[in-house]
C-alpha positions in Angstrom: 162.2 -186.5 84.7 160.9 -186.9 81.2 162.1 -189.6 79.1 163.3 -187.7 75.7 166.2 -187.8 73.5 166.1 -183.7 73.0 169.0 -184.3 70.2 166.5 -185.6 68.0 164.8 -183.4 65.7 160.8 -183.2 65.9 159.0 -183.8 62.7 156.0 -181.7 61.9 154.7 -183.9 58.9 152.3 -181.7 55.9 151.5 -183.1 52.2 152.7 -181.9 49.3 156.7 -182.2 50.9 156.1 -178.9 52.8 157.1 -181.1 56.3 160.0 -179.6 58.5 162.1 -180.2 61.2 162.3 -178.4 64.6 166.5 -179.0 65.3 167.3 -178.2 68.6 170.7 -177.8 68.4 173.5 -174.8 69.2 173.0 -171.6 67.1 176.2 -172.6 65.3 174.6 -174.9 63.8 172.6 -172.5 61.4 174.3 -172.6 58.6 174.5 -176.3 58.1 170.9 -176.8 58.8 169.8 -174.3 56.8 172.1 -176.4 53.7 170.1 -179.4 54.5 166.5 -177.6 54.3 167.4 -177.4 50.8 169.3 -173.3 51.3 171.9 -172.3 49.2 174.3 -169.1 50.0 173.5 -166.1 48.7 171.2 -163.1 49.7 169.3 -163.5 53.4 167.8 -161.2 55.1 167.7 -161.5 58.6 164.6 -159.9 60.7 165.5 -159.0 64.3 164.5 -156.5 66.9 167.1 -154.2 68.9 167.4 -156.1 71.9 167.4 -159.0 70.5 170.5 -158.2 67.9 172.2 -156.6 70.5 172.7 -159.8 71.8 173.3 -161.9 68.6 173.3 -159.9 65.4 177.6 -160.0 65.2 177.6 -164.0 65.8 174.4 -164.7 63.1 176.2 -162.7 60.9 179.6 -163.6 61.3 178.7 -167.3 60.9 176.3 -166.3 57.6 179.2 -164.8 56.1 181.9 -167.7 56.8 179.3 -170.3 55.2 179.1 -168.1 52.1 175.8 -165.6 52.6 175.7 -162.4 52.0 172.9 -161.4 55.2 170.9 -157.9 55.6 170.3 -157.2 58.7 167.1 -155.4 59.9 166.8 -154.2 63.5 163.0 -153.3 64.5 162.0 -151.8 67.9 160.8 -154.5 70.3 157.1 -154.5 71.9 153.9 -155.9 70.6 153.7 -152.4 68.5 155.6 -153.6 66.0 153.6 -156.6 64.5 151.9 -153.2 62.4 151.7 -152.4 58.6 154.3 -149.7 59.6 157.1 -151.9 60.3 155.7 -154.8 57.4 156.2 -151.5 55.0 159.5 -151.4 56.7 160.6 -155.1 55.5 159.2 -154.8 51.8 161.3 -151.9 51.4 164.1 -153.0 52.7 163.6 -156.5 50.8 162.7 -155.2 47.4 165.7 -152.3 47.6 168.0 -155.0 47.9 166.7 -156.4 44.8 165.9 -160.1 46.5 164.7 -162.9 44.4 162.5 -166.1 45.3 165.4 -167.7 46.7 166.2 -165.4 49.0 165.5 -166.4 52.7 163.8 -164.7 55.3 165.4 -165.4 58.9 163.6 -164.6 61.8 165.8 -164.0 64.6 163.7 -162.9 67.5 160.4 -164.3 69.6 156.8 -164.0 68.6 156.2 -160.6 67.3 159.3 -161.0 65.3 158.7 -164.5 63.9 155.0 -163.4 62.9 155.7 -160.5 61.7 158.8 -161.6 59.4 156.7 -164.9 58.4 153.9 -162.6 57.4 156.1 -160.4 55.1 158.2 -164.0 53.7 154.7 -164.9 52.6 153.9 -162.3 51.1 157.1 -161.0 49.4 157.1 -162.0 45.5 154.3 -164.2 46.2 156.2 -166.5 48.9 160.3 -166.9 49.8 161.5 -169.1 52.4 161.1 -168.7 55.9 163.6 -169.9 58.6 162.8 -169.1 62.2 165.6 -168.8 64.8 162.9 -168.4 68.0 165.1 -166.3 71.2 161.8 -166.0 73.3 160.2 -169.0 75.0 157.2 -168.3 73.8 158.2 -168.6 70.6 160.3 -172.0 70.8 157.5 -173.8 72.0 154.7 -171.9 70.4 154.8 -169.0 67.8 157.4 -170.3 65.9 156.2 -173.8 65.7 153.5 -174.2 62.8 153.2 -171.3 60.2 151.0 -169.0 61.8 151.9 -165.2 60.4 150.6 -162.0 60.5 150.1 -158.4 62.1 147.9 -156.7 64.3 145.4 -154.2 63.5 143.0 -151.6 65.6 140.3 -153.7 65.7 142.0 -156.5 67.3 144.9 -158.6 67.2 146.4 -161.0 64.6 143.5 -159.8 62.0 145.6 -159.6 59.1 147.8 -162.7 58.2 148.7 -166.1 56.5 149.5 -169.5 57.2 152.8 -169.8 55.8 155.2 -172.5 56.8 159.2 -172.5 57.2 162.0 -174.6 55.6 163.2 -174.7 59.4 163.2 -174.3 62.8 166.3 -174.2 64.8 165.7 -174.2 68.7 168.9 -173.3 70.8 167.6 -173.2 74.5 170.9 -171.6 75.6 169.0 -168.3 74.1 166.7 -168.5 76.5 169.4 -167.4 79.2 169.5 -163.7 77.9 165.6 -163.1 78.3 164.6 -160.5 80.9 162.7 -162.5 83.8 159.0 -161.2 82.9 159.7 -162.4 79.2 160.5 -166.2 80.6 157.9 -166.4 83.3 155.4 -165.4 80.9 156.3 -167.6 78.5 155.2 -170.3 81.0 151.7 -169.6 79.8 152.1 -171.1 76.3 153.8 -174.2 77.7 151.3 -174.9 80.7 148.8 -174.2 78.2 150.2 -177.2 75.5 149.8 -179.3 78.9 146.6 -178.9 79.5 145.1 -179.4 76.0 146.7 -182.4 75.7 149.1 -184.2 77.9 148.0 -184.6 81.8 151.6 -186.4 82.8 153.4 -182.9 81.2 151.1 -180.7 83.7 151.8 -183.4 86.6 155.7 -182.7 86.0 155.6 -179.6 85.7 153.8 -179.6 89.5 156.9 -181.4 90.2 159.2 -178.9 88.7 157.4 -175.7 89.4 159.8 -174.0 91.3 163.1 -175.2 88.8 161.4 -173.8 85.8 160.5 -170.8 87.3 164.1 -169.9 88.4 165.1 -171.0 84.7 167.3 -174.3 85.7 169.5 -175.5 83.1 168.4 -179.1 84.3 164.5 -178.6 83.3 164.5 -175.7 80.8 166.1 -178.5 77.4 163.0 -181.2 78.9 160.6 -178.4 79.1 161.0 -176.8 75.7 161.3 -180.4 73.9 158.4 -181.5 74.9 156.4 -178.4 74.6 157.3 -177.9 71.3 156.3 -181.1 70.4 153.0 -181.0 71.4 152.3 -177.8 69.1 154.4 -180.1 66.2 151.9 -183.3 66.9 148.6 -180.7 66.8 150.1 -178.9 63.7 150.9 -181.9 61.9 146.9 -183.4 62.4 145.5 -179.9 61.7 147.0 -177.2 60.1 144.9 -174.9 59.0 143.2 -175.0 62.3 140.0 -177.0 61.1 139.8 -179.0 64.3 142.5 -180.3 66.7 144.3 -176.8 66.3 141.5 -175.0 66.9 142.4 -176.5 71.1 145.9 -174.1 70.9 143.8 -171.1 71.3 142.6 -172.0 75.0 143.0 -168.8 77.0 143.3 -166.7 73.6 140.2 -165.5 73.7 140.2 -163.7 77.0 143.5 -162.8 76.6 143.6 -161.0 73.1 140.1 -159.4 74.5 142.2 -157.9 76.9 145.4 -156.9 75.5 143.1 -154.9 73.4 141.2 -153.6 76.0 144.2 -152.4 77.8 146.2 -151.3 74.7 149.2 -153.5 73.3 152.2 -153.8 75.5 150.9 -153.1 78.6 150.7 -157.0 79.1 152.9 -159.4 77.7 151.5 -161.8 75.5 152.0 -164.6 77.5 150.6 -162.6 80.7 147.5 -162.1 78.9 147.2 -165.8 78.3 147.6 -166.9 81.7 144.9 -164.1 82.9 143.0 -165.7 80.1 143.3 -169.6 81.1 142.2 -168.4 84.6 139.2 -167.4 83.0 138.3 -170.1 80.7 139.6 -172.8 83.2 136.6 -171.0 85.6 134.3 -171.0 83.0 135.7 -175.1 81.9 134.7 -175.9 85.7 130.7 -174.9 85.0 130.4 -177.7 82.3 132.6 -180.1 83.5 132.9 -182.1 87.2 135.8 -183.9 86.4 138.4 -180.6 85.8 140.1 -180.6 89.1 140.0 -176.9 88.9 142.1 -176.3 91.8 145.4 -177.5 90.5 144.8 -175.8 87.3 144.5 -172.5 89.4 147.5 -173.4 91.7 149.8 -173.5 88.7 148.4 -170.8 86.3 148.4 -168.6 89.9 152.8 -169.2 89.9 153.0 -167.4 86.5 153.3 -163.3 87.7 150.6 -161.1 86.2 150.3 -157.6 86.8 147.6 -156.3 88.6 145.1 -155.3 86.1 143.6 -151.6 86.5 140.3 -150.9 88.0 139.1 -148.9 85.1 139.3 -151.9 83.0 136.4 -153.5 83.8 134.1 -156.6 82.6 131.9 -154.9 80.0 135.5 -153.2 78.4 136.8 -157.1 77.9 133.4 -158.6 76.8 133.4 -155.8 74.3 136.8 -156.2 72.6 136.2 -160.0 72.4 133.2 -158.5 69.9 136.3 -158.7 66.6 138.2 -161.9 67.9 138.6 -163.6 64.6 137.5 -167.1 66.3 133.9 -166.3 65.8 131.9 -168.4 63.4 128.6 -167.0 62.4 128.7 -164.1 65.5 128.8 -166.2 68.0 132.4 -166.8 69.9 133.9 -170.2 69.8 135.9 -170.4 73.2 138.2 -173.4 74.1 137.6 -175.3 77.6 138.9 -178.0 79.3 137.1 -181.5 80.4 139.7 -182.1 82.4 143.5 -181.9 82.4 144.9 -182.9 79.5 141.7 -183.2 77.4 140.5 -179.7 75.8 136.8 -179.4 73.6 135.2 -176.5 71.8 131.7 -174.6 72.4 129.7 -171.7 71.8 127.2 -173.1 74.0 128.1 -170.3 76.9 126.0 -167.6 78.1 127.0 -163.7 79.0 126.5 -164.5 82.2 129.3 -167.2 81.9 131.5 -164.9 80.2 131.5 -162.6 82.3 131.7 -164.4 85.8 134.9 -166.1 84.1 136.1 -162.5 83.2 135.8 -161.3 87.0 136.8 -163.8 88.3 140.3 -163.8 86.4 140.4 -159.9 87.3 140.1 -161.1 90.8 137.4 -158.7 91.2 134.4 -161.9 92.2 
């Protein structure tokens, strides 16, 4: 078991005052926390997705209301396909008709696509209003939500168009977690073995231990797997964020995996699938440079995340191709993030094709 006191809030520390706190604490708790990040009752609008409010729109608003706020609520359609200009449009509109002002908050009630996609529009609306993110996915209590990354997709590849843009809050209610569809939680797991093996070797050994429990979702790992997931991301964000360095170590998988969400079209994979097909690869490619990744357990865990089976017509040349826009690269040449060993992550360029694309079949399964 790990040794945390999840009650305490996790401190992501920036200059100029602009520090937060992830609260993990029960959604009830909103209101309250959103008074002590410096909110006052009035407008809010509150970004969401269909599924997701039709879960908890009644009880977010409901509790808004009885604090004194007078909350918006817009529903998008789920899926990858909405982080687009269509559905930022969508916001703006929706925003400026309701006449907000610079203290009007933006609340992000939803996983990834929802959180980047309603950070990228608080950023931008009337030059910057604050952002409060409510994560519902895992992949967005450990990851997405965590740090101030925003922004949208666009046809040449994913996340092109954005801002970093950090919230007044974070509130992390695990008990959310419960309502996800299984695929949504067990991909998720990506994202969190992934913070392991950048950077903390005893996270990966527990979650060895714990495989099994956290795959079936067990109320006695999920709070100790979420805590300290997040914090990792909060401890990297904190040192680096503007991704100058250090951050630079949370993209380890990314760039196989946006390469091929792109390559198949978005939403055929989840996000977090894509990642996991991606660490395959780039713990393969880690294992060329490096004698002392014990490869093996890397490829034992990352294999107990479900993928679907990727289609023969996508082959190596298609992915090698759409990593051509990944916005990683730094003077054309692709940056990609590999592993020592566990728990200690480095960046190169100094790969060859032939490396990339024996570490693309071989996470096809097709070597």
């Amino acid at each position: 078991m790990l040794l945390q006191n999840k009650e305490l809030p996790v401190r992501i520390n920036l200059p100029d005052d602009r520090g937060y706190e992830l609260i993990f604490a029960p959604l009830q708790a909103l209101p309250v926390r959103m008074r002590e990040a410096g909110l006052r009752p009035g407008k809010c609008l509150v970004i969401t997705d269909t599924n997701v409010a039709s879960h908890y729109r009644n009880v977010v608003v409901g509790m808004l209301q009885l604090d004194g706020w007078d909350p918006f609520v817009l529903a998008l359609p789920p899926g990858e396909e909405t982080k687009s200009p269509k559905h930022l449009t969508a916001i703006y509109d929706a925003a400026l008709s309701w006449n907000i002002d610079r203290h009007t908050p933006v609340l992000a009630l939803g996983g990834g696509v929802i959180g980047d996609l309603a950070g990228f529009a608080a950023a931008t609306l009337l030059r910057g209003v604050p952002m409060v993110h409510i994560p519902t996915s895992l992949i967005s209590q450990v990851d997405s939500a965590i740090g101030g990354k925003t922004g949208i997709n666009h046809s040449e590849g994913k996340n092109l168009i954005g801002a970093f843009y950090q919230p007044k809050l974070v509130l992390i209610d695990t008990k959310l977690l419960y309502t996800l569809p299984r695929r949504e939680w067990t991909s998720g797991l990506a994202e969190v073995v992934k913070h392991a093996l950048i950077g903390d070797e005893a996270f990966f050994a527990w979650i060895e231990s714990e495989m099994r429990q956290i795959v079936a979702r067990d109320p006695r790992v999920v709070g100790d797997l979420v805590y300290r997931a997040a914090s990792i991301k909060a401890e990297v964000v904190s040192e680096d964020e503007l991704e100058q360095g250090k951050r630079a170590f949370l993209n380890f998988g990314h760039t196989f995996g946006h390469a091929l969400e792109k390559a198949l079209g978005y939403g055929v994979l989840t996000h977090g699938e894509a990642v996991a097909i991606g660490m395959k690869a780039a713990a393969f490619m880690s294992r060329r440079f490096s004698r002392k990744l014990d490869h093996s357990r890397v490829q034992a865990i990352l294999n107990l995340i479900p993928t679907p089976p990727i289609p023969a017509q996508i082959g190596v040349t298609d992915i090698r191709k759409a990593m051509a826009t990944d916005k990683k690269k730094v003077s054309e040449r692709l940056h990609f993030v590999l592993l020592k060993r566990i728990g200690e992550a480095y960046v190169t360029d100094d790969v060859t094709l032939a490396d990339v694309e024996a570490a693309i079949s071989f996470s096809l399964g097709r070597n």
